[in-house]
NUDRENZA-567923 format. One record per residue (C-alpha): x, y, z; residue in three letters; chain. Coordinates in nm, 3 decimals. Example, Ala and Ser with C-alpha at 12.3 -4.5 7.8 and 13.67 -1.06 7.14 Angstrom:
[site [1.230 -0.450 0.780] 'ala' 'A'] [site [1.367 -0.106 0.714] 'ser' 'A'] 
END
This chain:
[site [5.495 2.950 6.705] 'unk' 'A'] [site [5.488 3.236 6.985] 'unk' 'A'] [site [5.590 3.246 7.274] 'unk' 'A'] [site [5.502 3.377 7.587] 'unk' 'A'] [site [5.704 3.549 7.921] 'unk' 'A'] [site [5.881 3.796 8.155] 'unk' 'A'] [site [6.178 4.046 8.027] 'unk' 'A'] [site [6.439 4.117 8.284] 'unk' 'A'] [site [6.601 4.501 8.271] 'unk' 'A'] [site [6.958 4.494 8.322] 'unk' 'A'] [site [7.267 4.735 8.277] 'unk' 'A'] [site [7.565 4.492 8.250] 'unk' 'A'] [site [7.593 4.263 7.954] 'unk' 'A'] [site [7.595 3.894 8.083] 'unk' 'A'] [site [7.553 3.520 7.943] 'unk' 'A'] [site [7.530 3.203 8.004] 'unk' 'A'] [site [7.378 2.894 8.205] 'unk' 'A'] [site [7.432 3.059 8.558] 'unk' 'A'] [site [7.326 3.341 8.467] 'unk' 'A'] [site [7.002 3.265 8.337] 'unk' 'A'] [site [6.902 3.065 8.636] 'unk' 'A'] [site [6.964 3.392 8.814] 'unk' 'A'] [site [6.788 3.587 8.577] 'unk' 'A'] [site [6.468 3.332 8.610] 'unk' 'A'] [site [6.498 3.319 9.019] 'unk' 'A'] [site [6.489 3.654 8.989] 'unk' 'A'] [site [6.181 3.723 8.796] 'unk' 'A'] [site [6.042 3.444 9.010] 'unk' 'A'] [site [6.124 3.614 9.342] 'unk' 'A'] [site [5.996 3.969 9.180] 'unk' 'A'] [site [5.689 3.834 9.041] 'unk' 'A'] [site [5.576 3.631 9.354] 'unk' 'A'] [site [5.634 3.292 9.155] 'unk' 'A'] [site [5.396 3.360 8.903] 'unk' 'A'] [site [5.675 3.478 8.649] 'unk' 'A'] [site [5.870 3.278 8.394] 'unk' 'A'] [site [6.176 3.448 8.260] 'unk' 'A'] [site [6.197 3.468 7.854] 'unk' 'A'] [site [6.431 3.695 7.739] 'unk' 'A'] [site [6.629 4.042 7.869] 'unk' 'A'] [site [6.628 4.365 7.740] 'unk' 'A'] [site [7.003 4.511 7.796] 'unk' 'A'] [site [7.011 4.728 7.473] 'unk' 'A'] [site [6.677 4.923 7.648] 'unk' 'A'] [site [6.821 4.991 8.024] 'unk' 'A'] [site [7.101 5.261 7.898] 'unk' 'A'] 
END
């Protein structure tokens, strides 16, 4: 199975329900709605 999506770029470490539904609004609000967060790449932003 693949799968298929956005990577969001962030500095601080963070987890969690809330979180993620920030993470997704904002790769929503970045992307014009045409987005859909997947995954983040913390280790890569340093």
């Amino acid at each position: 199975m693949s799968m298929m999506g956005d990577a969001l770029g962030s500095v601080r470490y963070w987890h969690g329900p809330k979180r993620t539904q920030w993470a997704g609004d904002w790769v929503k609000a970045w992307t014009q709605g045409t987005g859909t967060f997947a995954t983040t790449s913390l280790e890569a932003q340093d």
